[in-house]
VOGU-3710 file (C-alpha; in Angstrom, 3 decimals, decimal comma):
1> xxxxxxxxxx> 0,000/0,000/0,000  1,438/3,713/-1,203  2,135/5,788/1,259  -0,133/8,642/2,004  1,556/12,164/1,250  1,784/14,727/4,351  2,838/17,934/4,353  5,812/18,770/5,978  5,466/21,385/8,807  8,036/23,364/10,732
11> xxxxxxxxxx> 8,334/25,751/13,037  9,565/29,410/12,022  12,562/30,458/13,677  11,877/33,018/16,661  11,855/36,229/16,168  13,341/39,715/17,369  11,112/41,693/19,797  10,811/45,804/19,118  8,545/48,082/20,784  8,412/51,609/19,027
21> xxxxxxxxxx> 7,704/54,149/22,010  6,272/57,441/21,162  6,633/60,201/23,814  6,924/63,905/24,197  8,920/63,812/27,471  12,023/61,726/28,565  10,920/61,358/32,319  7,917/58,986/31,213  9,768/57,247/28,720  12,197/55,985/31,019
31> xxxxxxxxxx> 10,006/55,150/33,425  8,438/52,893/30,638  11,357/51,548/29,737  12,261/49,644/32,659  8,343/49,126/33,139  9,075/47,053/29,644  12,606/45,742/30,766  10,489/44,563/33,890  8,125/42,660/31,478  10,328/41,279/28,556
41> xxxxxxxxxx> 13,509/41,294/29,482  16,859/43,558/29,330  16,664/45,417/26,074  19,872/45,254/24,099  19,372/47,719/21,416  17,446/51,487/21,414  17,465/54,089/18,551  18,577/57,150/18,902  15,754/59,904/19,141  13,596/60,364/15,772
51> xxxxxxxxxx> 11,777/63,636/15,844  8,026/63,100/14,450  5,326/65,708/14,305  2,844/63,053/13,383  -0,440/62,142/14,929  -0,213/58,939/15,865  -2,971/56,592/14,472  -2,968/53,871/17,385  -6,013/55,724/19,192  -5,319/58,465/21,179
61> xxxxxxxxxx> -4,455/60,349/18,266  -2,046/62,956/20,140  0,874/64,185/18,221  3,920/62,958/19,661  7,812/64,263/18,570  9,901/61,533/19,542  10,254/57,979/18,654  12,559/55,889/20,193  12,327/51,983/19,378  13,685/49,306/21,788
71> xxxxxxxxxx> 14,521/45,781/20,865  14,925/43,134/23,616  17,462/40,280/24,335  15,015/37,664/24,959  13,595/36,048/21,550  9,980/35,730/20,926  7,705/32,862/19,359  5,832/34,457/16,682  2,612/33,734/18,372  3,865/35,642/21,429
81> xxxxxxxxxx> 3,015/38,617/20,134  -0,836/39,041/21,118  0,771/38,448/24,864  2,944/41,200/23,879  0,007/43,784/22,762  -2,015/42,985/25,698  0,876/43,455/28,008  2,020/46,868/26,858  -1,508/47,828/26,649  -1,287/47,579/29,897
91> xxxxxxxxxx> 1,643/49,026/30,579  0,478/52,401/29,209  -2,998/52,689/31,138  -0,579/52,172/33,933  1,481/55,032/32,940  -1,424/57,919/32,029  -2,167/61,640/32,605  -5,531/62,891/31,853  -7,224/59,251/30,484  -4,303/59,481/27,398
101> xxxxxxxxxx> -0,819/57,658/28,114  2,506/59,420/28,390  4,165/56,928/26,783  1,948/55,450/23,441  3,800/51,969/22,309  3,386/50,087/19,575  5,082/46,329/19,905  5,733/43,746/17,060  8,674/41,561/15,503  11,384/41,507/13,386
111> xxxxxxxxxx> 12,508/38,274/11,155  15,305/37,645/8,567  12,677/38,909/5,462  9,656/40,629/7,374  8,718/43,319/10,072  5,599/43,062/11,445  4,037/45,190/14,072  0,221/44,973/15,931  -2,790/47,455/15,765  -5,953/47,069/17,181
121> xxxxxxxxxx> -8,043/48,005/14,234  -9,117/46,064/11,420  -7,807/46,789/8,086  -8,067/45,673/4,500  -4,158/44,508/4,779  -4,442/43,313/8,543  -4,498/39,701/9,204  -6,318/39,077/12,433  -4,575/36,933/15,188  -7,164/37,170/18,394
131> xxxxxxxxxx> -8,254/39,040/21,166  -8,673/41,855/19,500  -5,509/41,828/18,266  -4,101/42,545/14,268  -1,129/41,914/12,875  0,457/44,533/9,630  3,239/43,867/7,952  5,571/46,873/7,555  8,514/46,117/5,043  9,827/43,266/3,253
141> xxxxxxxxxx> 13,860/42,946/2,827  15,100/43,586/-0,702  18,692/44,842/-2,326  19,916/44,312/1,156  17,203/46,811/2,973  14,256/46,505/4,276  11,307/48,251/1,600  8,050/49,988/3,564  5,008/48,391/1,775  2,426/50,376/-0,228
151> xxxxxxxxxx> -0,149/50,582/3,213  3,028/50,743/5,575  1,972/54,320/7,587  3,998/57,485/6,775  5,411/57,601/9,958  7,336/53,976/9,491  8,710/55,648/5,818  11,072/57,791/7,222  14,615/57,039/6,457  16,112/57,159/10,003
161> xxxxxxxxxx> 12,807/54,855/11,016  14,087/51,841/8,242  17,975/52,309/8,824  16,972/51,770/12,892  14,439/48,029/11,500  17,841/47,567/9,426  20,174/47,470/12,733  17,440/45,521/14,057  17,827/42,706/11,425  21,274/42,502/10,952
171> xxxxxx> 21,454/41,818/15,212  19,082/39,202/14,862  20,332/37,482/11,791  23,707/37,657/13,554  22,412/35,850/16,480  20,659/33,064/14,766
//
């Protein structure tokens, strides 16, 4: 009797926790940060400042002027990063003035070919996971860079925004 043909299915490799951080002052941001060192881990990279004037479109829609991304030690399952969205959700109703957070973060992964990050609203190009929870792809690697997709927000364009997911890749290709 043939044998009966099975697909073969493996797991991806783990992936490279960031959290992007949007502030207006340092004091709360710091705070944060070891409020997210606390919850993930020591954090073994952080951009330098990236001035934005943008409104940010999580939900608060307050403009913020600096973005600072962090990227942790600790690897993450793919499938960690609902966990991850609930968590820092948390983290910044902890951390509030006035019903709006001080600190606005927005958490998701990066991978040898992909960076992904999490919103909580639904979206033509958002895949849902659960709870609530979306995932968006941001860029795809190409020519040695990573290349913002056609729906990847403004705010993720910026060149100083793609050379930090860059750094971010070649550390966690490196450690792999």
């Amino acid at each position: 009797m043939a044998e009966k043909w099975k697909p073969i299915l493996s797991e991806p490799r783990a992936a490279r926790l960031y959290i992007a951080c949007f502030f207006d002052d340092a004091e709360p941001y710091l705070s944060m940060k070891k409020s997210l060192e606390s919850a993930f881990g020591k954090s073994d990279y952080e951009s330098q400042s990236i001035d934005t004037d943008l409104l940010m479109p999580l939900y608060t829609n307050i403009a913020r002027r600096v973005l600072r991304i962090l990227s942790f030690r600790r690897q993450v399952g793919r499938e960690e990063i609902v966990d991850v969205r609930k968590r820092t959700l948390g983290l910044e109703a902890g951390l509030q003035q006035v019903g709006r957070p001080l600190v606005e973060l927005d958490p998701g992964y990066v991978t040898e070919f992909t960076v992904v990050r999490t919103s909580l609203k639904d979206d033509f190009h958002h895949i849902y996971f659960y709870s609530g929870i979306f995932g968006e792809s941001l860029y795809y690697f190409e020519n040695a860079s990573f290349r913002p997709f056609l729906q990847t927000p403004e705010f993720y364009r910026s060149e100083a925004v793609i050379a930090a997911f860059n750094d971010l890749r070649l550390i966690h290709v490196t450690e792999q």
